[in-house]
KEKE-3310 file (N, C-alpha, C; in steps of 0.2 Angstrom, whole numbers, plus 5000, padded with zeros to 4 digits):
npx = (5002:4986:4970:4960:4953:4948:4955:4948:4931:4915:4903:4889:4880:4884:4900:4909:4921:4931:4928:4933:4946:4952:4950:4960:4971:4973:4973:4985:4995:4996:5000:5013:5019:5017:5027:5039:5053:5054:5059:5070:5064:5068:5075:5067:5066:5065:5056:5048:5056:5052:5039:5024:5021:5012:5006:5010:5012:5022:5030:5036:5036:5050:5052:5041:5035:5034:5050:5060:5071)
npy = (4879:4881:4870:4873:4887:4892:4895:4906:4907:4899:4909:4911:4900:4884:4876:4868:4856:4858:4872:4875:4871:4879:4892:4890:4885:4900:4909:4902:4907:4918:4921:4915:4924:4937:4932:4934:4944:4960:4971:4985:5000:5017:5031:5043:5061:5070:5083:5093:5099:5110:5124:5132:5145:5150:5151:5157:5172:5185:5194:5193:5199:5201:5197:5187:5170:5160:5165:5162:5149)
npz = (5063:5068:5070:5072:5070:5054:5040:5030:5027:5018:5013:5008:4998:4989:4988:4975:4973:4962:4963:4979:4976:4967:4974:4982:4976:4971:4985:4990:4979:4981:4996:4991:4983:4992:5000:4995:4993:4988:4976:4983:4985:4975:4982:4992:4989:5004:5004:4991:4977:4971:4968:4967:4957:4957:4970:4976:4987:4983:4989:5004:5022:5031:5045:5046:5046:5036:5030:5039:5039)
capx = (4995:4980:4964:4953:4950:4949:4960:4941:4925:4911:4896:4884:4880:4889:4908:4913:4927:4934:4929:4939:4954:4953:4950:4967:4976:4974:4975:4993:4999:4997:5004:5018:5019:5019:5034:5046:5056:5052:5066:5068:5060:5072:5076:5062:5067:5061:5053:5049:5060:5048:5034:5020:5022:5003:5004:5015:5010:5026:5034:5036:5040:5057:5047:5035:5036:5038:5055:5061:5073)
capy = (4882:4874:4866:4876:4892:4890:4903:4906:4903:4901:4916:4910:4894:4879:4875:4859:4852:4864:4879:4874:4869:4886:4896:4887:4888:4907:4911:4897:4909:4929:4920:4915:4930:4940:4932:4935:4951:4967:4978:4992:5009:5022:5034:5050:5065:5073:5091:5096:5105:5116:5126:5133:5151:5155:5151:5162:5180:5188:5199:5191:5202:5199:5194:5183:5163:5158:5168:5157:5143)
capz = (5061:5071:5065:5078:5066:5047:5036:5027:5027:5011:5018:5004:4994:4990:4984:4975:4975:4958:4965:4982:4970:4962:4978:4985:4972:4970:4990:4988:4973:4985:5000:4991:4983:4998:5005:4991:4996:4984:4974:4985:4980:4976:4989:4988:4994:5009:5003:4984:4976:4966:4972:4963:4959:4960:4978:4983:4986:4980:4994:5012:5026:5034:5051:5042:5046:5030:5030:5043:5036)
cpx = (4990:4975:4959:4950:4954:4951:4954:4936:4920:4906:4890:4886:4885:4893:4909:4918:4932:4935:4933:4945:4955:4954:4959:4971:4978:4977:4983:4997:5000:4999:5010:5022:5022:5024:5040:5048:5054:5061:5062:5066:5067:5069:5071:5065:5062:5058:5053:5054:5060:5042:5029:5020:5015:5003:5007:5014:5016:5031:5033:5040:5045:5056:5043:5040:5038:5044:5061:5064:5079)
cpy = (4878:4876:4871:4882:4892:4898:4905:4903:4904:4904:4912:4905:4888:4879:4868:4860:4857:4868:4880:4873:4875:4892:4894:4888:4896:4910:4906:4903:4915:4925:4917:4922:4936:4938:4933:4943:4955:4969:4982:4998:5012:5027:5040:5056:5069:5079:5089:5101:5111:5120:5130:5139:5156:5156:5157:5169:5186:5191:5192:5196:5198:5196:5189:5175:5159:5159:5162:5149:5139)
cpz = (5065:5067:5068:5073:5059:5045:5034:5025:5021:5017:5014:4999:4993:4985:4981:4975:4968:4961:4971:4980:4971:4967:4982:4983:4972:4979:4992:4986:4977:4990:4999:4988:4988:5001:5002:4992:4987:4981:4979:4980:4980:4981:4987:4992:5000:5008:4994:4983:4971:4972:4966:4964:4961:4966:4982:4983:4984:4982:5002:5016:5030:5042:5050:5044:5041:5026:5032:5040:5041)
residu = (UNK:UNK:UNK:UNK:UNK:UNK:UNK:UNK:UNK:UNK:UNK:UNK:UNK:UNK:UNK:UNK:UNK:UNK:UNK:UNK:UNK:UNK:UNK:UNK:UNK:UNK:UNK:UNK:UNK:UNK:UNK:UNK:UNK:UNK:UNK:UNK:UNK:UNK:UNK:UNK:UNK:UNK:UNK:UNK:UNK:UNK:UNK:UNK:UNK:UNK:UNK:UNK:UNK:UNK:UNK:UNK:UNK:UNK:UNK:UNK:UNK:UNK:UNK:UNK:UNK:UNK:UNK:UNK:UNK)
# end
């Protein structure tokens, strides 16, 4: 890591030496955080496998796009 550009900067008023603690601490705590591998998600399927009966207009003709599978 180099010195040349700091991780972050105070925008407005002054830090003691707490408040830099506590700001380090916290940005310490999500970047270890962030390294620890996750549980995988379960698998999602690719399509629903409902559809809303409202939507549907009822009949589709046999040429119709929507037929099409």
């Amino acid at each position: 890591m180099s010195t040349a550009e700091p991780l972050f900067r105070i925008v407005r008023g002054q830090v003691d030496a707490e408040e830099l603690a506590a700001l380090t601490a916290v940005l310490t705590a999500l970047a270890q955080r962030a390294g620890t591998a996750a549980e995988p998600a379960a698998p999602r399927p690719a399509a629903a496998r409902w559809f809303r009966l409202e939507r549907n207009a009822g009949f589709l003709a046999s040429h119709s796009w929507q037929t099409a599978s």
